[in-house]
N, C-alpha and C positions, 0 to 999 in steps of 0.2 A: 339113403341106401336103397336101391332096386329091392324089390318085391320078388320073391318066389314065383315066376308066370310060366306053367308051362304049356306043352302047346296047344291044348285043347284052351285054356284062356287066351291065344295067342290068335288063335282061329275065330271064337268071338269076338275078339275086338277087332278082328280085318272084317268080320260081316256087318259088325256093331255100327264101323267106322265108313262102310258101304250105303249101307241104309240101318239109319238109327232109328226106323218107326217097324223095324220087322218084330213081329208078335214073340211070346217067348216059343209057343209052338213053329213057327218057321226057325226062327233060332237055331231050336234045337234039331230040327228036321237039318239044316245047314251043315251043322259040325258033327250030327250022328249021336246024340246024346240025348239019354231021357228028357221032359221036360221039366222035370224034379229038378233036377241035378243041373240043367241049364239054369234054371232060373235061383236057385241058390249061388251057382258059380254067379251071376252078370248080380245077384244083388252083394257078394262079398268084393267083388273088383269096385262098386259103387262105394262099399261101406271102406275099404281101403285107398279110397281117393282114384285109383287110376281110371275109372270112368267118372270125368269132372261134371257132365251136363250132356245131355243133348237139345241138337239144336237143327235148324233149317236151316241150308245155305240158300242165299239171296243173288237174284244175277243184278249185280250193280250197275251196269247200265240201263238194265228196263226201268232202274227207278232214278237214274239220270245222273247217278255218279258214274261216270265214266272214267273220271279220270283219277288213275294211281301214281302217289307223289311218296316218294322217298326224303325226308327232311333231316339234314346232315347237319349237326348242332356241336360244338363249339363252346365251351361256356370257362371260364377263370373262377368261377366261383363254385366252390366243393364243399360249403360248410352244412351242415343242418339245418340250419333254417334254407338255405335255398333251395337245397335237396326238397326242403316240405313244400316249399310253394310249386316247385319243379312240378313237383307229384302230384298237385293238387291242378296245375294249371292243367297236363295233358289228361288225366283221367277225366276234369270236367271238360272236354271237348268232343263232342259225337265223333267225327271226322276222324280224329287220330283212333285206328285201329289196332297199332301194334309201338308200344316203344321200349326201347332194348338199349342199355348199358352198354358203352361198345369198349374193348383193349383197343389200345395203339391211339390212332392219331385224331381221332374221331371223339369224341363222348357219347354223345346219342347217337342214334338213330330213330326216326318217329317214321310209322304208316299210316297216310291217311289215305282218304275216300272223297272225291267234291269231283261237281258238276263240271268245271273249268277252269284254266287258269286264274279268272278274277275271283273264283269262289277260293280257291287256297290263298290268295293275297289276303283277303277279308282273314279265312283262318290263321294267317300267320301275323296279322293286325293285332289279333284277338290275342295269341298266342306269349308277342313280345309287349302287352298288354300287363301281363300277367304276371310274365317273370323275364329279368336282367340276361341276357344272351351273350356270349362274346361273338359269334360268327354264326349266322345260319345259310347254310344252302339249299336250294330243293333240285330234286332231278323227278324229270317227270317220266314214267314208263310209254314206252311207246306201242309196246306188244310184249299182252304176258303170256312166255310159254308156257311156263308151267305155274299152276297157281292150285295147293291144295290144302287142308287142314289134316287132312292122313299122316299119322305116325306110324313109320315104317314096322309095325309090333310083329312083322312075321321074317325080320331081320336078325343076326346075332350075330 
């Protein structure tokens, strides 16, 4: 169930989510609120889970991942043990950055991160390595328009 947020925590987390390294004094110079008061607000959104971590975004090609692959998976087998191995195989893979339970006709969907085509073949080597597949495909992005980690929080 949603959290009570109103819009002064709403406004925090759009600056929060802007720059996650601004002081609690900018903070609160931002949204017009003491820094008392800001700084209890941003540690009770922390102590209530909706602020998870902060982090640094990274530009992935300065560090030679270039390429984003979308992996469209397929599988016949749904029991608990394979679900564990599942889970076990994509979280231990750096590469895969995003995977998601899909409805409809799909199962997964996995996101990863790698240098080039050969380096995702290597990753999906590794991958059906690991755990039983019935069908994998990849599509590879060719231009991202939009690409962010911002949750619309000043949305309703």
């Amino acid at each position: 169930m949603p959290l009570e947020i109103d819009e002064i925590d709403r406004r925090l987390l759009a600056e929060l989510q802007r720059d996650g390294t601004l002081s609690v004094d900018q903070l609160s110079q931002r949204v017009s609120l003491s820094r008392n008061a800001c700084w209890r607000r941003v540690k009770r959104l922390e102590e209530d889970g909706v602020i998870t971590g902060r982090v640094a975004l990274v530009d992935a090609d300065k560090l030679g991942l270039g390429l984003s692959v979308f992996v469209l998976i397929r599988t016949s087998n749904h029991d608990p043990d394979w679900l564990q191995k599942f889970r076990a195989a994509v979280t231990g893979l750096p590469e895969i950055t995003g995977v998601y339970r899909m409805s409809g006709d799909l199962d997964y969907v996995l996101r990863a991160r790698v240098a080039d085509v050969k380096a995702y073949d290597r990753l999906y080597q590794r991958l059906i390595a690991k755990v039983a597949l019935s069908d994998v495909s990849a599509s590879f992005v060719m231009e991202e328009i939009k690409e962010t980690t911002v949750v619309p929080v000043e949305l309703r």
